[in-house]
C-alpha positions in Angstrom: 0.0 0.0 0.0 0.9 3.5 -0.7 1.7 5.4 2.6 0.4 9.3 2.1 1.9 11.3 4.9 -0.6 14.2 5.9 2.2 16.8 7.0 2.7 17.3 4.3 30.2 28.8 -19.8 30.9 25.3 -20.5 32.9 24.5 -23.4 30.9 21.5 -25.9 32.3 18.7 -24.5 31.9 19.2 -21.0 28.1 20.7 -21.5 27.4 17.4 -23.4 28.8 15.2 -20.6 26.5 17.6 -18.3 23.5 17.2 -19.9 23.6 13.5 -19.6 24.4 13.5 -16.1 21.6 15.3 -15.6 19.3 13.2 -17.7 20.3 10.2 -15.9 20.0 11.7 -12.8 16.8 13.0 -13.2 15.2 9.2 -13.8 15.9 8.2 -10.5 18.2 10.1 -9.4 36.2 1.8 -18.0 34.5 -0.6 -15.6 35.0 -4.3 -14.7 31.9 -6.6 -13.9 34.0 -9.4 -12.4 32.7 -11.1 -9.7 34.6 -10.8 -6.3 34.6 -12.6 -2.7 31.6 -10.5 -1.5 29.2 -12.0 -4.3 30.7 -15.7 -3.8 27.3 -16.5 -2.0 24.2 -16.1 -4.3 20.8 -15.2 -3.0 18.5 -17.4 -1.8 16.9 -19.3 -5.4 13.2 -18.2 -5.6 13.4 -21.4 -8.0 12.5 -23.7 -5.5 8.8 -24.4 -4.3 9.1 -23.0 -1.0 9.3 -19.6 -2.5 6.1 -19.0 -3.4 4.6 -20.1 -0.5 2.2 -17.9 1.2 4.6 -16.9 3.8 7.6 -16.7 2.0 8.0 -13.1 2.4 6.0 -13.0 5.6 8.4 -11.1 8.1 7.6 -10.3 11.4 7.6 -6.7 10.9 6.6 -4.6 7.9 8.6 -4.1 4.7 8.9 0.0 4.3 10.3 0.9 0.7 11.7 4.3 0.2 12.7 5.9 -3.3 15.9 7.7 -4.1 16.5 11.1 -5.9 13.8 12.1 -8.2 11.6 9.4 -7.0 8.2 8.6 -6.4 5.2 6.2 -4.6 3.0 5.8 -7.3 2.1 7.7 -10.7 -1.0 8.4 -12.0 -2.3 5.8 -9.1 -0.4 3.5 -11.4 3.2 3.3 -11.8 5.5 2.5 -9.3 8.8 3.3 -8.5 9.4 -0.1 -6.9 8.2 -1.9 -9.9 5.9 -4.9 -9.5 8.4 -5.3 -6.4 5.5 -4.3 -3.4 3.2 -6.9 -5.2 5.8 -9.6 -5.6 6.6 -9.6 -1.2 2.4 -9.2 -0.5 2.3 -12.5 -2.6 4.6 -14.1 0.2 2.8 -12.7 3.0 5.2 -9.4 3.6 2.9 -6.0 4.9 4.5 -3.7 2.6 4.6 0.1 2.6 5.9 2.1 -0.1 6.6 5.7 1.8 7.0 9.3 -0.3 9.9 12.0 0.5 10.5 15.3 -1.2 12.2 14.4 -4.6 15.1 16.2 -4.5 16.2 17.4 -1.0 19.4 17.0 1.7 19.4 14.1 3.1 18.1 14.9 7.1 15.2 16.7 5.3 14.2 14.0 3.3 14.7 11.5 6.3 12.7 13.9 8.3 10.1 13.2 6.1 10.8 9.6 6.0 10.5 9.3 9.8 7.1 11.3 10.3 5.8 8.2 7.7 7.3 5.6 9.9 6.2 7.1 13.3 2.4 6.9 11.2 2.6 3.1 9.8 3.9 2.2 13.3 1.0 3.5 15.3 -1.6 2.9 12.9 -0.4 -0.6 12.3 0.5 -1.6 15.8 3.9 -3.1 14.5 6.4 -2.3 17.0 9.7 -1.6 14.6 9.6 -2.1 10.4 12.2 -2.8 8.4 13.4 -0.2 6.2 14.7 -0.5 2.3 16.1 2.2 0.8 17.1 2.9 -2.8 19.3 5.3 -3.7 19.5 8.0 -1.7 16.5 7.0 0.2 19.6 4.3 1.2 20.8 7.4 3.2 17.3 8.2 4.5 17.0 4.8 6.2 20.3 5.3 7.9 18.7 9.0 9.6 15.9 7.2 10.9 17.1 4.5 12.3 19.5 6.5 13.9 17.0 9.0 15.5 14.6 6.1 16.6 16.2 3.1 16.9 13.7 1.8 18.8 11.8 1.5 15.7 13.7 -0.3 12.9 14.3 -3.8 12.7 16.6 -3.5 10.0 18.2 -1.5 7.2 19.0 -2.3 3.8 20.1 0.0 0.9 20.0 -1.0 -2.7 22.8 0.9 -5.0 23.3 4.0 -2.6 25.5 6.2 -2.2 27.1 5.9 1.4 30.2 7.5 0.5 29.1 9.6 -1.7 28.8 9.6 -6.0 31.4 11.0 -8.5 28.6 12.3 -10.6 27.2 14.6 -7.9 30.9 15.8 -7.6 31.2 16.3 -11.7 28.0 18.2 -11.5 29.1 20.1 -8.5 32.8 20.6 -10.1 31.0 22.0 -13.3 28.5 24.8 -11.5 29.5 27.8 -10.4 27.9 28.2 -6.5 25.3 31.1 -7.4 26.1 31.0 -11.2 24.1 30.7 -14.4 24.4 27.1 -14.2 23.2 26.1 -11.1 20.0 28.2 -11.1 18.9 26.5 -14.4 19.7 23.2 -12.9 18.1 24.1 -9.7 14.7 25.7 -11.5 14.3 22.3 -13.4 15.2 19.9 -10.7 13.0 21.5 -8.4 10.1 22.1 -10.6 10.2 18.2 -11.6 10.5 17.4 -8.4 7.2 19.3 -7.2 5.5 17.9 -10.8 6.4 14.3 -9.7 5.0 15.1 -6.3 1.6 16.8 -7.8 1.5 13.8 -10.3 1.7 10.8 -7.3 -0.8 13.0 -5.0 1.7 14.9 -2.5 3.0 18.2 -2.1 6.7 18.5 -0.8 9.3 21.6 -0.7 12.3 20.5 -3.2 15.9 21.6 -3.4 17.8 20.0 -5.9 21.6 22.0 -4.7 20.6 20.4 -1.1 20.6 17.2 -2.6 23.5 17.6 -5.0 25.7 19.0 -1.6 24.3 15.7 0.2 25.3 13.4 -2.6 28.9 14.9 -3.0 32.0 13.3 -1.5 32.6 16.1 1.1 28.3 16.2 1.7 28.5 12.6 2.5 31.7 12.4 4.8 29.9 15.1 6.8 26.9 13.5 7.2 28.2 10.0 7.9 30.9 11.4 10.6 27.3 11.8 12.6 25.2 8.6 10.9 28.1 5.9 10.7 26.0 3.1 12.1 27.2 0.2 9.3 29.5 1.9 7.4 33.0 -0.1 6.2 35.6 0.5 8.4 38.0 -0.2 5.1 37.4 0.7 2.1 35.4 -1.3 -0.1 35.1 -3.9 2.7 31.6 -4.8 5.6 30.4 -2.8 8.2 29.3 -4.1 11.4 26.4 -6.4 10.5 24.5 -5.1 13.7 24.6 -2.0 15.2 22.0 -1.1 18.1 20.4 -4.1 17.8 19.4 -3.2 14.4 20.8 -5.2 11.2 22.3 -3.6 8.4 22.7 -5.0 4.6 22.8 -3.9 0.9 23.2 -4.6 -2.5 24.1 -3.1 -5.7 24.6 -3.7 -9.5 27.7 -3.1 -11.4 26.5 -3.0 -15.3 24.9 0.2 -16.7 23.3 -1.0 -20.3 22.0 -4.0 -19.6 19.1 -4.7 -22.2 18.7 -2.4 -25.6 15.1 -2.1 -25.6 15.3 0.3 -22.2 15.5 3.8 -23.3 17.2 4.5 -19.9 20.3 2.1 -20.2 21.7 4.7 -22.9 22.4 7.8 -20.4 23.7 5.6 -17.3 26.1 4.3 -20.0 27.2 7.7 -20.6 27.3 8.5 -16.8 29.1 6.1 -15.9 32.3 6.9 -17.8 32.7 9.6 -14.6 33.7 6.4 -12.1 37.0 5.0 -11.8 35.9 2.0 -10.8 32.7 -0.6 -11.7 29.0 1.4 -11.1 25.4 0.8 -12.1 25.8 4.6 -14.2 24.6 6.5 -11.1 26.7 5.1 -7.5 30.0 3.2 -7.5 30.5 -0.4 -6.1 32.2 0.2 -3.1 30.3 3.3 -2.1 27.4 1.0 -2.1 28.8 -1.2 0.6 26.8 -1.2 4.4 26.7 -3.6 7.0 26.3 -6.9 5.5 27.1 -6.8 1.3 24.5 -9.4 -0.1 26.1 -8.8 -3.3 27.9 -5.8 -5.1 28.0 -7.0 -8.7 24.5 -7.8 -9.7 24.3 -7.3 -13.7 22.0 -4.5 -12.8 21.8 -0.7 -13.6 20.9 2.2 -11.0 17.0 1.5 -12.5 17.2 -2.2 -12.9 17.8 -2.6 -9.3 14.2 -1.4 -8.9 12.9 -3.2 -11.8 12.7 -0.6 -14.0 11.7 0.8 -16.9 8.6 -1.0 -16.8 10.3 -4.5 -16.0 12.8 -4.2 -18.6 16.3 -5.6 -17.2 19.0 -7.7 -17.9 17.6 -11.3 -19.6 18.2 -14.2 -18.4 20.0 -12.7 -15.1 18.5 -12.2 -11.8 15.4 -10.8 -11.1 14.8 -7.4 -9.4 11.8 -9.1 -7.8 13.5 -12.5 -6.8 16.1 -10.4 -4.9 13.8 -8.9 -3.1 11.7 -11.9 -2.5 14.9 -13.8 -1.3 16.2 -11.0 1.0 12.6 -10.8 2.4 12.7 -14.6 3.5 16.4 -13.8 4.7 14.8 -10.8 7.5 11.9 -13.7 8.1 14.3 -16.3 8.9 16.2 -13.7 11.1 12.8 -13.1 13.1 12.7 -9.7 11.4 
């Protein structure tokens, strides 16, 4: 179920690179794709019988999904950002709630938001904690709750975010002038998509898109995780503590940015990704993807794939958006999440 809260001068070549940044950023927000030791353990097979079960999926506390930069609930009453994803865990027996933050914002704002909405599904459900899934920057989001009411999260899990920040928000941040011509064009857009996407999904949310750009920057996010550090790596690249205030941390990401050529968005993450040095889904980097326990870093997944999106439209004959989900549902159910 949808959650509604009621409070409501560039040279050519460097333009070009710009303006697919932003166009990639704006959907949701020299690479290798080898495997390594994190991703030696596949997810559970939804293969087998027992995964479609009734209570496959049935944890003990509810499932909260919460969208990334530029994101959404529910379009039009019809599309979702999570796509087909809320449907596939209520088939299992999983309460899912899919939550709505401003679209582009810092990061304590949005988690603000994101907490007010937790408070509400706890007291009107009676559930005494959820667990919370964040994609994207709503990775981040997750972290600020749980960190200013642990008493209420079972767990937290982000899928392809950001946690030490992403080397396009510091291309785009390199390439605007603070105050310039630039960045108010970029902001005016951003922010009046933003508050479109908000009109168009039934909410109303203040936006600022150079709040969210700041929070999404290398520096933005070493200042905001020297006060939200619950999880994070101690070592580059490598695990953060798996549990952390009684509350247990995972995450999972993708490493391949055109992954099927009928999906119109593979085309800019390809071009985005070119600004990593190292493997990315087109939008976050591997390693700054890693908190608490890493399910898997190198799922053949882009930044939109890893929500089953466009429209379904992923990798063929890889895994399933859905069936990691399903399988990392069953994994909090066997944990007595």
């Amino acid at each position: 179920m949808q959650w509604k809260n009621p409070l409501g001068g560039i040279r050519f070549g460097r333009a070009a690179a710009l303006g697919a940044a932003l166009s990639a950023s704006v959907f949701v927000g020299g690479c290798s794709e080898q495997p390594n030791d994190l991703a030696a353990s596949e997810e559970i097979s939804t293969s087998r019988g027992d995964a479609y079960t009734d209570t496959y999926t049935q944890t003990k506390y509810p499932i909260v999904l919460c969208h990334g930069m530029a994101g959404f609930d529910k379009l039009f009453g019809v599309i979702d950002y999570f796509h087909g994803i809320q449907a596939s865990l209520a088939q299992g027996g999983a309460h899912v709630y899919v939550t709505q933050v401003p679209a582009f914002s810092s990061t304590e704002a949005r988690g603000e938001a994101l907490l007010q909405q937790v408070e509400d599904i706890v007291a009107t459900t009676g559930a005494k904690k959820v667990n919370l899934v964040g994609h994207s920057h709503g990775g981040l989001d997750v972290r600020y709750v749980a960190a200013m009411r642990p008493d209420l999260v079972a767990s937290v899990t982000s899928v392809g975010s950001p946690h030490q920040g992403a080397d396009l928000a510091d291309f785009l941040r390199k390439n605007m002038t603070q105050g310039g011509f630039t960045e108010g064009v970029v902001s005016l857009f951003a922010n009046s998509l933003g508050t479109i996407l908000g009109l168009l999904s039934g909410q109303t949310n203040p936006q600022d898109s150079i709040a969210a750009l700041e929070s999404l920057s290398s520096d933005g996010s070493a200042a905001y995780n020297a006060t939200y550090n619950a999880g994070l790596p101690k070592a580059w690249c490598g695990e953060g503590d798996y549990e952390v205030n009684g509350i247990r941390y995972f995450s999972w990401s993708g490493t391949s940015r055109v992954t099927n050529v009928l999906d119109a968005s593979d085309y800019p993450l390809g071009l985005t990704g070119f600004v990593y040095d190292d493997a990315n889904d087109g939008l976050v980097g591997r390693c700054s993807s890693h908190l608490g326990d890493v399910i898997r870093d190198d799922y053949k997944m882009n930044h939109l794939d890893e929500v089953n999106q466009l429209f379904g439209i992923t990798a063929p004959f890889q895994t399933s958006p859905k069936s990691v989900f399903r399988s990392h549902a069953n994994r909090l159910k066997n944990l007595g999440l």
